[in-house]
C-alpha positions in Angstrom: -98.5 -116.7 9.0 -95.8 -114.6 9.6 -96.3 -111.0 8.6 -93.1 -109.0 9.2 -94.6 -107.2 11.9 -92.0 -104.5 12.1 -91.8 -103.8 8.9 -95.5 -103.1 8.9 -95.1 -100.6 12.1 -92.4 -99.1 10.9 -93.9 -97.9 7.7 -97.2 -96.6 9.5 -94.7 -94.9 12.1 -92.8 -93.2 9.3 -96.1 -91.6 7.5 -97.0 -90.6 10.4 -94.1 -89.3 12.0 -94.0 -85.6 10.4 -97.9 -84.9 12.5 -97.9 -87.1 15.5 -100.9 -88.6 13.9 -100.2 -92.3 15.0 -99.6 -90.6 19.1 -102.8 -88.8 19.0 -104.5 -91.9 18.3 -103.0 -93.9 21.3 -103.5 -91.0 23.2 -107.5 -91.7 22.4 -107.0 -95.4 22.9 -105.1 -95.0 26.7 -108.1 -92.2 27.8 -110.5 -95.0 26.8 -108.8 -97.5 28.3 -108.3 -95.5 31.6 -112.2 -94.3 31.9 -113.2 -98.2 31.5 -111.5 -98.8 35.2 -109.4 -97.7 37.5 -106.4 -95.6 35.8 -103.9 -97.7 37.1 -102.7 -100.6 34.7 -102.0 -103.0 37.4 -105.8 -103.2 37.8 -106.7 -102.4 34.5 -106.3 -105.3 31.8 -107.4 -103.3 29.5 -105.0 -100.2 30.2 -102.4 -102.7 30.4 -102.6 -103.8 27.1 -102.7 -100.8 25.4 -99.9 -99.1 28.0 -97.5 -102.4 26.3 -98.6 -101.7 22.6 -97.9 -97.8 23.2 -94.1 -99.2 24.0 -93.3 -101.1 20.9 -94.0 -97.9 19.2 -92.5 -95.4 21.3 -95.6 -93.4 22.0 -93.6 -90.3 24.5 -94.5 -90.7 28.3 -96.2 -87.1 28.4 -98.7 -88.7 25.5 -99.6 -91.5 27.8 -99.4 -89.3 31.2 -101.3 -86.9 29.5 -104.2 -89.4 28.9 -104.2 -91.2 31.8 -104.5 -87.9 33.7 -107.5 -86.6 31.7 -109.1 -89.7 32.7 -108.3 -89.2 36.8 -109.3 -85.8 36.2 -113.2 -87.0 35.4 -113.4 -85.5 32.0 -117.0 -86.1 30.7 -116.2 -86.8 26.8 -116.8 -90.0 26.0 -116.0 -92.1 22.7 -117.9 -95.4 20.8 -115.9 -98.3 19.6 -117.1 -99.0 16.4 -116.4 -101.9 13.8 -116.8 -101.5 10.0 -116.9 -104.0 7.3 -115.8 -103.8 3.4 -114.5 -104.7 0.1 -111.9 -103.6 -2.0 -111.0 -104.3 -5.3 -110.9 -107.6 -6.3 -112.5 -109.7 -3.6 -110.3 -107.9 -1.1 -111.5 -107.5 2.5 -111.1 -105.0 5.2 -112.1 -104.4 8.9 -112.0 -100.9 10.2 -112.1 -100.5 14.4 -112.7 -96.6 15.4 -113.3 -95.1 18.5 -115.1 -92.0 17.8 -117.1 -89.2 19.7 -119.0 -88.8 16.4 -120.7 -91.4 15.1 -122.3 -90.1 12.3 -119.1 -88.2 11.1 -116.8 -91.2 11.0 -119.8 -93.6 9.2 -119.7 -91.1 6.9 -115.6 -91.0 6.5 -115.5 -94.1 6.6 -117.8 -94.7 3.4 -116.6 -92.1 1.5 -112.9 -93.6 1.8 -114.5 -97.1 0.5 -116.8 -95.6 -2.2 -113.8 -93.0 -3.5 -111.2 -95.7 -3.7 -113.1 -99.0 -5.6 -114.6 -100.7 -2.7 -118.0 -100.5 -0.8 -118.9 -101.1 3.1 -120.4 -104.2 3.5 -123.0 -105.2 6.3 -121.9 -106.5 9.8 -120.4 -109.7 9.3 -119.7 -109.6 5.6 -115.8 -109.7 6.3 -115.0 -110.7 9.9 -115.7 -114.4 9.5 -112.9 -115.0 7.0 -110.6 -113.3 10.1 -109.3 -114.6 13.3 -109.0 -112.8 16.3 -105.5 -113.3 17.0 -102.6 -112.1 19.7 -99.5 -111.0 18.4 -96.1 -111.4 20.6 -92.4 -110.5 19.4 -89.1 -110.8 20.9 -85.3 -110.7 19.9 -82.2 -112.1 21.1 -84.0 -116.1 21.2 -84.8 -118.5 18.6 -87.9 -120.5 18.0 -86.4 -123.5 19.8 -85.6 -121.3 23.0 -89.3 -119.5 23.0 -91.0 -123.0 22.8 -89.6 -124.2 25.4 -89.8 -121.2 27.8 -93.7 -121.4 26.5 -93.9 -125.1 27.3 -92.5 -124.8 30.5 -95.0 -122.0 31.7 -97.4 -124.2 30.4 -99.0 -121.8 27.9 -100.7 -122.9 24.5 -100.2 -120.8 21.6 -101.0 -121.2 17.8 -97.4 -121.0 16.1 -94.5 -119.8 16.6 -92.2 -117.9 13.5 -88.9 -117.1 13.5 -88.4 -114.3 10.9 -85.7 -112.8 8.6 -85.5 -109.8 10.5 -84.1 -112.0 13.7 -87.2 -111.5 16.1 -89.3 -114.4 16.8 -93.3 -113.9 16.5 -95.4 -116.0 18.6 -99.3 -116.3 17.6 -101.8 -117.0 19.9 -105.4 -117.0 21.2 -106.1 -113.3 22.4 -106.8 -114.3 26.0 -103.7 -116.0 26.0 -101.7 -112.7 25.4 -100.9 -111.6 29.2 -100.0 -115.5 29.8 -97.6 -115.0 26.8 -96.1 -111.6 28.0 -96.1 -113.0 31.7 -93.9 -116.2 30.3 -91.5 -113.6 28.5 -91.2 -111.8 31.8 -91.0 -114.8 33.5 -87.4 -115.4 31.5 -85.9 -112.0 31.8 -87.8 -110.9 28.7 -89.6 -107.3 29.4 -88.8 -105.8 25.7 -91.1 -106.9 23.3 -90.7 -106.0 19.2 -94.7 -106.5 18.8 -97.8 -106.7 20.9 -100.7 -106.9 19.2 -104.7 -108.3 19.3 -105.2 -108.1 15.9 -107.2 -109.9 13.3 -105.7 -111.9 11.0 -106.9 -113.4 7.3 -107.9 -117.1 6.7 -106.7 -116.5 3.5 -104.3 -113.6 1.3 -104.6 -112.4 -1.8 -102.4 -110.5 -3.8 -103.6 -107.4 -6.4 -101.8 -106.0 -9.1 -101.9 -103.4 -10.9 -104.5 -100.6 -11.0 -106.1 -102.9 -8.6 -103.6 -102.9 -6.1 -103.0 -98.8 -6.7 -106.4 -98.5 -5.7 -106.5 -100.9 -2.9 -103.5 -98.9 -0.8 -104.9 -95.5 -1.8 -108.0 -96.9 0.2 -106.1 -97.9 2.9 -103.9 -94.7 3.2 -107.0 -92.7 3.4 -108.5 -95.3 6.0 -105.7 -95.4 8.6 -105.7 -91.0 8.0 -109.2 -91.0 9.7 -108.8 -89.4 12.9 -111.1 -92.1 14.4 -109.5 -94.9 12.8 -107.6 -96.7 15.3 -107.0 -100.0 13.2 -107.4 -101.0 9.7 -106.8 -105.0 8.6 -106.9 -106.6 5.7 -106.1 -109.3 3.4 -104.3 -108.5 0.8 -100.3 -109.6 0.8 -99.2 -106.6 0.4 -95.3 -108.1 0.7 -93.9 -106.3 3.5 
């Protein structure tokens, strides 16, 4: 199951490092997240959540503050969380989440970036079945061993546990397990986490090759470019 998370952050980070593009969409995400509550992350699950992801990819504080205080200040504009659903070469499958203030203009983006790069949306449902909503927890500096136990005695369940090549252990679990998780960490002196994720994760991977598999990650450059798109999963190995 394990997926080399940081590797997978890292590259997205570095394509988007030169235009700020991956802090402008967390920016989105945190004013969301603050407007759906109180903007204060102790009371806000929600804001919480994305306040920890924001960390693990070193989103600036004025990003967040910035955000957060466009919220207090009572601003009117308002966003849609949207799913889509589609196929890429090959029997491949992809979810796209977007939070958009224009509907219309990101259906639109969104189908051209299928239909230009050999796939097609599909209908709601098409794709999300063969995906499980999963939560996503990393650490360093402990081994499997060590995090099972710490999990065991806190009494949380979780799905698996990886210890990977790069030295951080991944823990997978349901996604209303994921403060429980964190809270455990915390719990033991962890407050650092390498990954924190909800994410949705394939039953199944396949691999392309290939023109096949030159199309399929032109399609997903072009996806995770959207301005509105905040996520983009798959299920292609794409052996990072």
């Amino acid at each position: 199951m394990g997926r080399k998370w940081n590797n997978i952050k890292e590259k997205k980070a570095s394509k988007d490092a030169n235009t700020s593009r991956i802090y402008a969409k967390f920016g989105v995400e945190i004013y969301v997240a603050a407007r759906s509550g109180e903007p204060n992350p102790e009371s806000n699950q929600a804001l919480k959540f994305v306040l920890e992801r924001a960390k693990t990819y070193n989103v600036p504080r004025h990003i967040i503050d910035r955000a957060i205080d466009k919220a207090k200040g009572g601003s009117e504009e308002s966003y849609t969380e949207l799913r889509y659903e589609g196929f890429g070469p090959n029997g491949s499958m992809v979810i796209v989440d977007a939070l958009t203030n224009n509907v219309n203009r990101t259906a639109a983006d969104v189908r051209a970036a299928f239909g230009k790069n050999g796939g097609n949306m599909g209908v709601s449902g098409s794709v999300a079945y063969m995906f499980d909503a999963t939560a996503v927890i990393g650490v360093e500096g402990k081994s499997s061993d060590d995090v099972l136990e710490l999990l065991m005695e806190a009494d949380v369940d979780v799905r698996d546990i990886i210890e990977e090549e790069d030295e951080q252990v991944i823990v997978y679990a349901e996604p209303d397990q994921f403060h429980a998780v964190q809270e455990a960490f915390k719990q033991a002196g962890i407050t650092e986490f390498t990954v924190a994720e909800l994410t949705m994760l394939p039953q199944n991977e396949i691999t392309l090759d290939g023109d096949s598999l030159a199309k399929f990650e032109k399609m997903i450059d072009v996806l995770e470019d959207l301005e509105d798109v905040q996520r983009v999963y798959h299920n292609v190995d794409l052996g990072e």
